[in-house]
C-alpha positions in Angstrom: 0.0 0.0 0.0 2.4 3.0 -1.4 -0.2 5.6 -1.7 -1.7 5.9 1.8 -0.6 9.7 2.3 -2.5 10.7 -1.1 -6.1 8.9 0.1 -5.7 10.5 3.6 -7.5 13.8 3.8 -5.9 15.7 6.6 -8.9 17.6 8.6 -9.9 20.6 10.5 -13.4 21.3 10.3 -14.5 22.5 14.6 -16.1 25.3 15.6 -13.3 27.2 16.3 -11.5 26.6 13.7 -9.2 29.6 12.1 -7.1 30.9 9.6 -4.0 29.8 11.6 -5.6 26.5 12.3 -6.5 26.0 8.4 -3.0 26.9 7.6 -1.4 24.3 10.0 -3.7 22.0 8.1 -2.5 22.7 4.7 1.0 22.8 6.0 1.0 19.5 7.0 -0.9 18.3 4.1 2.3 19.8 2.1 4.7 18.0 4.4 3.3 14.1 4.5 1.5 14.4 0.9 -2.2 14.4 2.1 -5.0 16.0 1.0 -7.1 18.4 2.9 -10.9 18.4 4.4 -11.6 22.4 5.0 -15.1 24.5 6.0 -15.9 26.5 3.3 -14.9 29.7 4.0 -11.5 29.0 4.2 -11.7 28.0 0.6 -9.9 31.3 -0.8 -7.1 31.5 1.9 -6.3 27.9 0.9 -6.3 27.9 -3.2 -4.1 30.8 -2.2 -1.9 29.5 0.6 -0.9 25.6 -1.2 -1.3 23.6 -3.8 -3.1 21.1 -2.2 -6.1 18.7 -3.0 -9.1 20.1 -0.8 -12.0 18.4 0.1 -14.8 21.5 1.6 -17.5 20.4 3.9 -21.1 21.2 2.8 -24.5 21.6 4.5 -22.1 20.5 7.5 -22.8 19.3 10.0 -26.5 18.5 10.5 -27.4 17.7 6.8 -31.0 19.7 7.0 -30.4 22.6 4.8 -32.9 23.3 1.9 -32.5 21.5 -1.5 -31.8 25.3 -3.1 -29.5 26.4 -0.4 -27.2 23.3 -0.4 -26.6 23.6 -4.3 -26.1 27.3 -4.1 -23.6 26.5 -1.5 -21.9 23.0 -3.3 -21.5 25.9 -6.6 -19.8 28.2 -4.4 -17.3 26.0 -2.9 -16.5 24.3 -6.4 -16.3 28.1 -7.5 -13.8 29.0 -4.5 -11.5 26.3 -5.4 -13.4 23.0 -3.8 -11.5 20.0 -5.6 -14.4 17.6 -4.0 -17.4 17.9 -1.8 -18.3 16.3 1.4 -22.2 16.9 1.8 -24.4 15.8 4.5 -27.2 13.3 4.4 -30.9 14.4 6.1 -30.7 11.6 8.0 -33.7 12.8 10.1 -35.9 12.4 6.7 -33.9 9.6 5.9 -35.1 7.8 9.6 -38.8 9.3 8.6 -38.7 6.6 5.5 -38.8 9.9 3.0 -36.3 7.6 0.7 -37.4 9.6 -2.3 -37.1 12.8 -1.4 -33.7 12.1 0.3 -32.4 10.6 -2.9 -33.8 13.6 -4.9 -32.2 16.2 -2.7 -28.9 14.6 -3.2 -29.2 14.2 -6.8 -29.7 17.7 -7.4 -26.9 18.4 -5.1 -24.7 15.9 -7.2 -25.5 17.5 -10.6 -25.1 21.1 -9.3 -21.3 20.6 -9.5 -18.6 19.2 -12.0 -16.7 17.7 -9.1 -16.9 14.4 -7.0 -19.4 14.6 -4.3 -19.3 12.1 -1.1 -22.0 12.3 1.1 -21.7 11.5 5.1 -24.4 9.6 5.8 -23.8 9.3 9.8 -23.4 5.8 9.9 -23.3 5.8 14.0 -26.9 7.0 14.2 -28.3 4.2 11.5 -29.5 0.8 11.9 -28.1 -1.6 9.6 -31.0 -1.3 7.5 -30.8 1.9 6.9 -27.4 1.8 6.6 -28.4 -0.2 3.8 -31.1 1.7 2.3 -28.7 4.9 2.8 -26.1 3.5 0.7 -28.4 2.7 -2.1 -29.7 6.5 -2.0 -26.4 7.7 -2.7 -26.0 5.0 -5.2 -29.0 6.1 -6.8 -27.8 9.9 -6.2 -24.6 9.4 -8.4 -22.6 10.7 -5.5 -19.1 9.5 -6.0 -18.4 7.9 -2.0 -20.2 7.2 1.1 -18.3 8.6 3.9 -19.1 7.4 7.2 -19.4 10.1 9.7 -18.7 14.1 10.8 -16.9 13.1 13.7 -19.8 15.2 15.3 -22.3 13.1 16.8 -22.4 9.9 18.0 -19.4 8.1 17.2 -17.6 7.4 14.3 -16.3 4.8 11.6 -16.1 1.4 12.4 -15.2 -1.6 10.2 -18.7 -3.1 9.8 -20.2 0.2 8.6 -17.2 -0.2 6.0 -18.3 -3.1 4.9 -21.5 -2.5 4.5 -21.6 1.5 2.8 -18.6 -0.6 0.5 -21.4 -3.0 -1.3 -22.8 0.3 -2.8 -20.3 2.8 -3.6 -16.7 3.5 -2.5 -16.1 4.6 1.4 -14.1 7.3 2.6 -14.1 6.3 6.6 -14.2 9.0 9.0 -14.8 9.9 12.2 -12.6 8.7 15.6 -9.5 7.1 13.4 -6.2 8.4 15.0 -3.7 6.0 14.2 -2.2 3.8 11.5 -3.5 0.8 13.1 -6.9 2.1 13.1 -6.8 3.4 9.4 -4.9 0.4 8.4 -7.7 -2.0 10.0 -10.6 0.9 7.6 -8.2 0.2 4.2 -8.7 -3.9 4.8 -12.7 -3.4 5.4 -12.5 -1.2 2.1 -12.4 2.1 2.1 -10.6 4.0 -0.5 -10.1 6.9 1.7 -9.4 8.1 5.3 -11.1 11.8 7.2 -8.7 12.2 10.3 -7.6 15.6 12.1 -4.6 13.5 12.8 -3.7 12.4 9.1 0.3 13.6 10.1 0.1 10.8 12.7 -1.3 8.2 10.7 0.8 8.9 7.7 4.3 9.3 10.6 3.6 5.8 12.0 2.8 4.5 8.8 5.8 5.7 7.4 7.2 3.6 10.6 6.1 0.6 10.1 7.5 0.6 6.2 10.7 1.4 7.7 10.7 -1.5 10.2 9.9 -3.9 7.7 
């Protein structure tokens, strides 16, 4: 596995987050190779600051914007410089069994942009059938990934949500994963990328372990 530091997105994305904190992010994304998962308003001080893959976070991170106001917002951050988007499932209509209109909210999210689109579909707060019925939504959506989690409620990734979100399209796990060993054990379940605010530590002991071998 030679290409861990490139499927790592490096993150900062709490509510006090700041310029200095954003550029401490990019810096390190610089340094180990990563990519980087920002809020959107630090889009411009990014495309500005590094040349570095960025990921912005979208309708973040509750997920219960209005159909208009999250496209508006997805074209502004691909606009601003937004490589990919990270939007957030309604997973309050999703729990209500409005499969439809969930699906049709993320469609039109998905084909308001030119750019990948994963959508967090809070995999700690779902059954495993919904998880299931989820997945297929963003299937359906033509959203590029399923990402596991916003680190923000209850929980985060685990292996068997991996597993699962993996049948239906590809997984970038996130939420909770703060070493190598936990990333490592998220890569073997099948995910194709990792969210972590600690993407330098992952990538230094990963780096490690090559070195010992």
């Amino acid at each position: 596995m030679d290409d861990v530091p490139d499927r790592i997105e490096h993150t900062v994305l709490g509510p006090t987050t700041g310029p200095e904190a954003v550029r401490d992010c990019l810096d390190a994304a610089l340094q180990y190779g990563m990519r980087a998962c920002l809020p959107p308003w630090a889009l411009p001080l990014a495309t500005e600051y590094a040349n570095v893959p960025v990921t912005a976070v979208v309708d973040f991170p509750h997920g219960q914007g209005a159909t208009d106001a999250v496209c508006s917002a997805a074209r502004t951050a691909w606009d601003e410089g937004a490589d990919e988007l990270d939007v957030v499932c309604n997973v309050g209509r999703l729990k209500a069994g409005e499969d439809e209109a969930v699906r049709d909210h993320l469609s039109e999210v998905v084909a308001a942009v030119p750019i990948p689109v994963k959508v967090i579909v809070e995999a700690p707060l779902l059954s495993e059938s919904e998880l299931h019925r989820v997945g297929g939504l963003v299937a359906d959506a033509g959203a590029a990934y399923c990402k596991t989690a916003t680190g923000f409620s209850e929980g985060g990734a685990t292996v068997e949500d991996v597993e699962l979100l993996s049948q239906y399209r590809p997984v970038k796990a996130s939420g909770g994963i703060g070493s190598w060993a936990e990333a490592e054990a998220m890569f073997e379940a099948g995910a194709e990328r990792i969210g972590a605010s600690s993407g330098d530590t992952i990538v230094e002991e990963w780096h490690d372990q090559r070195s010992e071998r």
